[in-house]
Backbone as a chain_set.jsonl record, in Angstrom:
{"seq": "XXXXXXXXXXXXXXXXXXXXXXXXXXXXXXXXXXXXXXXXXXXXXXXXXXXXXXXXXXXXXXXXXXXXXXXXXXXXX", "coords": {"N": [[14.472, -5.074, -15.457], [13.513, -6.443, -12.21], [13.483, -10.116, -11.745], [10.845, -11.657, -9.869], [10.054, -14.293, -8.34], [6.909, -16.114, -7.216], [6.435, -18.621, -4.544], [4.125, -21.315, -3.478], [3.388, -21.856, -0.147], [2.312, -24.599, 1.805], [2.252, -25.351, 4.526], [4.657, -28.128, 5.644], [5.267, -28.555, 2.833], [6.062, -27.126, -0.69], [4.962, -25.628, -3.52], [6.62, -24.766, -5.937], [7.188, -21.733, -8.296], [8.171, -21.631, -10.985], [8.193, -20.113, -13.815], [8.328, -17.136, -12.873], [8.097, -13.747, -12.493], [8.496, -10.201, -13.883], [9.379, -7.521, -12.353], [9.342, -3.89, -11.315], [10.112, -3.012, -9.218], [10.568, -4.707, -5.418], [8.744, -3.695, -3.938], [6.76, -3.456, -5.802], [6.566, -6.294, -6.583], [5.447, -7.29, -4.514], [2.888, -5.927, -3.96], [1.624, -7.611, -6.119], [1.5, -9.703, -5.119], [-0.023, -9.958, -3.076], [-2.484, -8.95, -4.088], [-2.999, -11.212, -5.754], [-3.294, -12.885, -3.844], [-5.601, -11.846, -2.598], [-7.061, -12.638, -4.68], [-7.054, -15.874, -4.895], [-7.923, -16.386, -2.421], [-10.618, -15.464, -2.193], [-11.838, -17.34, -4.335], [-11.85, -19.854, -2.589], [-14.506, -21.531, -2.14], [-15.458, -23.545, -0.68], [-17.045, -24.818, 2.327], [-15.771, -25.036, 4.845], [-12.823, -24.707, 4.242], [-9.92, -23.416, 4.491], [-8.697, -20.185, 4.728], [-6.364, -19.579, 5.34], [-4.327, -21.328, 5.259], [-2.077, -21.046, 3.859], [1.088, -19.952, 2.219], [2.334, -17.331, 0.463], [5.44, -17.654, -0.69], [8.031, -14.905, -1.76], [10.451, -15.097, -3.91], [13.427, -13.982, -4.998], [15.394, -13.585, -8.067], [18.439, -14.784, -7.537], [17.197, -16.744, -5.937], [16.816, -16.467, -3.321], [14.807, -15.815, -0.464], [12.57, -13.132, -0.138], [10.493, -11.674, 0.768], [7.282, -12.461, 2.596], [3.862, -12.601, 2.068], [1.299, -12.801, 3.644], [-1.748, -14.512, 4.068], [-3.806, -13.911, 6.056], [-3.721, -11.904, 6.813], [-4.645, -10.119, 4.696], [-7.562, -8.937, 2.363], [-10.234, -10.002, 0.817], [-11.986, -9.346, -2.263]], "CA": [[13.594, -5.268, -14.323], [14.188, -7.846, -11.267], [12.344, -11.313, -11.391], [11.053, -12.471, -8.755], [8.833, -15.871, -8.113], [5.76, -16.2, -6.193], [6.061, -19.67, -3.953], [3.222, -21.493, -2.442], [3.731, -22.512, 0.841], [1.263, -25.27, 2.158], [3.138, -26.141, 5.873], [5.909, -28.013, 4.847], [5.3, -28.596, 1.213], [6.03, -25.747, -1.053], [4.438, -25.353, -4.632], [7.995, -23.711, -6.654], [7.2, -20.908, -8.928], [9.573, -22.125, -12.433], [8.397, -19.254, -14.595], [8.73, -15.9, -11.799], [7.874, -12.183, -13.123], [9.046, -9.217, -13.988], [8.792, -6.248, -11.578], [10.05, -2.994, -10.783], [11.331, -3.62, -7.344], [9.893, -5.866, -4.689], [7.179, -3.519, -3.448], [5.769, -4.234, -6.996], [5.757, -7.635, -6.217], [4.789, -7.346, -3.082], [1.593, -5.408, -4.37], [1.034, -8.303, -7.135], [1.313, -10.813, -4.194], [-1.516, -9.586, -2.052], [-3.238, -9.008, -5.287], [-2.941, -12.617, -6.0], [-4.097, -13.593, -2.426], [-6.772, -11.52, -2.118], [-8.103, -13.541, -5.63], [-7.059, -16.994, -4.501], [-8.889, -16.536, -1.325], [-12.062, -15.273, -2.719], [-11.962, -18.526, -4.728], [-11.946, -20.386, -1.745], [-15.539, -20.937, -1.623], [-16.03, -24.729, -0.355], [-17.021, -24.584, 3.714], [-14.545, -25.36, 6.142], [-11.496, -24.282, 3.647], [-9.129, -22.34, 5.399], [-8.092, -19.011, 3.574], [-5.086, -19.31, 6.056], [-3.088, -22.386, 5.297], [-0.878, -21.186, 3.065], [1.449, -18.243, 2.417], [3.416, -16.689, -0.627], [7.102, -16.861, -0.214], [8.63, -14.053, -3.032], [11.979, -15.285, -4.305], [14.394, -13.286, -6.247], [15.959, -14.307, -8.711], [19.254, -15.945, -6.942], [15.875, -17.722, -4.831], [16.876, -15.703, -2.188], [13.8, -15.39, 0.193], [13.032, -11.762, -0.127], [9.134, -11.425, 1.614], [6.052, -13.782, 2.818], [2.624, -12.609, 2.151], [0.518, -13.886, 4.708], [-2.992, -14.403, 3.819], [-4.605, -13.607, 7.499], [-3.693, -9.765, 6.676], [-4.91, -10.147, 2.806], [-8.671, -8.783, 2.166], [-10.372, -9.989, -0.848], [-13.009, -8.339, -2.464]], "C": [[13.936, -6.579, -13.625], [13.014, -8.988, -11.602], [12.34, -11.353, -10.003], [9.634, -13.706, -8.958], [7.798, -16.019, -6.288], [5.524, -17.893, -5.656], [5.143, -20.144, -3.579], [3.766, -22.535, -1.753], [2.246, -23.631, 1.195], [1.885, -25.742, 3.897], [3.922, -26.7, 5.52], [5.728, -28.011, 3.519], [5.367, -27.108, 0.774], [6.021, -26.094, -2.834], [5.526, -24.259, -5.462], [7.356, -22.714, -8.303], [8.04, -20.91, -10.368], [9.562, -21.069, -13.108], [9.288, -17.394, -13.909], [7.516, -14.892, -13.005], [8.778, -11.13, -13.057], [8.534, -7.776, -12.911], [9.27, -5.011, -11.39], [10.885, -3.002, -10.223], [10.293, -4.695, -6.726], [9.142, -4.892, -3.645], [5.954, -3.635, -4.538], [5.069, -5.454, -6.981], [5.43, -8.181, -5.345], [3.304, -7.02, -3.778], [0.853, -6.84, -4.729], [0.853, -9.347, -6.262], [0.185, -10.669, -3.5], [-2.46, -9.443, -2.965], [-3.739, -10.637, -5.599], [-3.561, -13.561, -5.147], [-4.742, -13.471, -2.763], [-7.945, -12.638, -2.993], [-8.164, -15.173, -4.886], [-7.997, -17.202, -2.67], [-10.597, -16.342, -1.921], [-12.375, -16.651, -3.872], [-12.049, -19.497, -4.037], [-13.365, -20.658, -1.419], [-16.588, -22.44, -1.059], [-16.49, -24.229, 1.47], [-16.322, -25.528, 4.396], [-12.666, -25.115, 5.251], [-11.151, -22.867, 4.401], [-8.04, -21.772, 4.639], [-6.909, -19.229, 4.656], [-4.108, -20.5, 5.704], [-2.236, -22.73, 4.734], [-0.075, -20.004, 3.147], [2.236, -18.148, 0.664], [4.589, -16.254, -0.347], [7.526, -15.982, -1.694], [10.221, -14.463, -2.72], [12.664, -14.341, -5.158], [15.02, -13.961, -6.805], [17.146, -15.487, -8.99], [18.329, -16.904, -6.075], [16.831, -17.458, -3.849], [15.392, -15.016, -1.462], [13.365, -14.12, 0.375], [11.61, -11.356, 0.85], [8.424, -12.865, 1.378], [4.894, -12.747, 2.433], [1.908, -13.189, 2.694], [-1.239, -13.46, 4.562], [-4.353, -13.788, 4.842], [-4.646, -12.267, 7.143], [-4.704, -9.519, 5.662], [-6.885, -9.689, 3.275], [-9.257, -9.125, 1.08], [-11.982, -9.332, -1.023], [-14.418, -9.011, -2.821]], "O": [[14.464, -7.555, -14.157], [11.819, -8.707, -11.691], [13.242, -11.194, -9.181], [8.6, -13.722, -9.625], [7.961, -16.014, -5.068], [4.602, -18.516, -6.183], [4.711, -19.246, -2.856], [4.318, -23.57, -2.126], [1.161, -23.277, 0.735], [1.677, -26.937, 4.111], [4.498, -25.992, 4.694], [6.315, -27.042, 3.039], [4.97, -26.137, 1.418], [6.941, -26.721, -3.359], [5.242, -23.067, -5.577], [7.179, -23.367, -9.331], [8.551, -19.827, -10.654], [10.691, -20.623, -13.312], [10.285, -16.783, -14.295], [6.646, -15.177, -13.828], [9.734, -11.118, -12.281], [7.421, -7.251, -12.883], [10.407, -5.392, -11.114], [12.098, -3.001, -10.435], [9.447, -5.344, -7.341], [8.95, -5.335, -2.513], [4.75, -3.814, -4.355], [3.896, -5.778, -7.17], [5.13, -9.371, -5.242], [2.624, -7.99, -4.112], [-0.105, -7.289, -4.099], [-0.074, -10.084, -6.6], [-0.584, -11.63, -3.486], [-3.532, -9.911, -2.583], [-4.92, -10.984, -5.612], [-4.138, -14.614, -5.419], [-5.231, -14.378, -3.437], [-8.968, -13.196, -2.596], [-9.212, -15.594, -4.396], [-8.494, -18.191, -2.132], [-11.487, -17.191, -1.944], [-13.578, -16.717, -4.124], [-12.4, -20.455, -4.726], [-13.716, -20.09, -0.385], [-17.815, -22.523, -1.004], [-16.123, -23.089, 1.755], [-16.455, -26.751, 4.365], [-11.589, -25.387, 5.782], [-11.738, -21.832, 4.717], [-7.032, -22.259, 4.128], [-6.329, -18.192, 4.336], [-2.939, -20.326, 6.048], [-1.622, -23.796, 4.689], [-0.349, -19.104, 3.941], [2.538, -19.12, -0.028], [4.952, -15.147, 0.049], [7.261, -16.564, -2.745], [10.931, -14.253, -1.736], [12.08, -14.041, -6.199], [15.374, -15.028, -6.303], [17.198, -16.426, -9.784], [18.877, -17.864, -5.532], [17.671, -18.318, -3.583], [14.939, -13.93, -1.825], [13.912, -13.728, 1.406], [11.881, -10.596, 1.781], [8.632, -13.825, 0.636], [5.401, -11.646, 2.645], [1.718, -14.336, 2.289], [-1.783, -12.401, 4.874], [-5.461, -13.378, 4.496], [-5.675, -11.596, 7.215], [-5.585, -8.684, 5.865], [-7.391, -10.087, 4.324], [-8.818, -8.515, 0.105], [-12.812, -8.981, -0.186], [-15.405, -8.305, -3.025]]}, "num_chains": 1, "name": "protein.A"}
């Protein structure tokens, strides 16, 4: 199965992923990424925090940029 690593972006700063995961393919970890939003947003629960100011870059395993997850789309529950 492919790794891939879940980045956090903050504007420039970026939060590097060291361990990754294991996935199928990369609509797996696509899934597990929006999955991951949706929680980290719903944790968001100070006022004036902005569920938008970050994103999830997915690396593969050469950290080759492979998708973003962008939290604006993301629904959490």
């Amino acid at each position: 199965m492919p790794t891939y690593y879940f980045h956090l972006r903050f504007g420039p700063r970026v939060q590097l992923d060291s361990e990754g995961a294991d996935f199928a393919d990369l609509a797996a970890a696509k899934r597990e990424a929006i999955t991951s939003a949706a929680a980290r947003i719903s944790a968001q629960q100070h006022p004036g925090d902005d569920p938008t100011d970050w994103r999830i870059e997915i690396a593969d395993a050469g950290g080759q940029h492979v998708a973003t997850v962008d939290p604006s789309g993301v629904v959490a529950d």
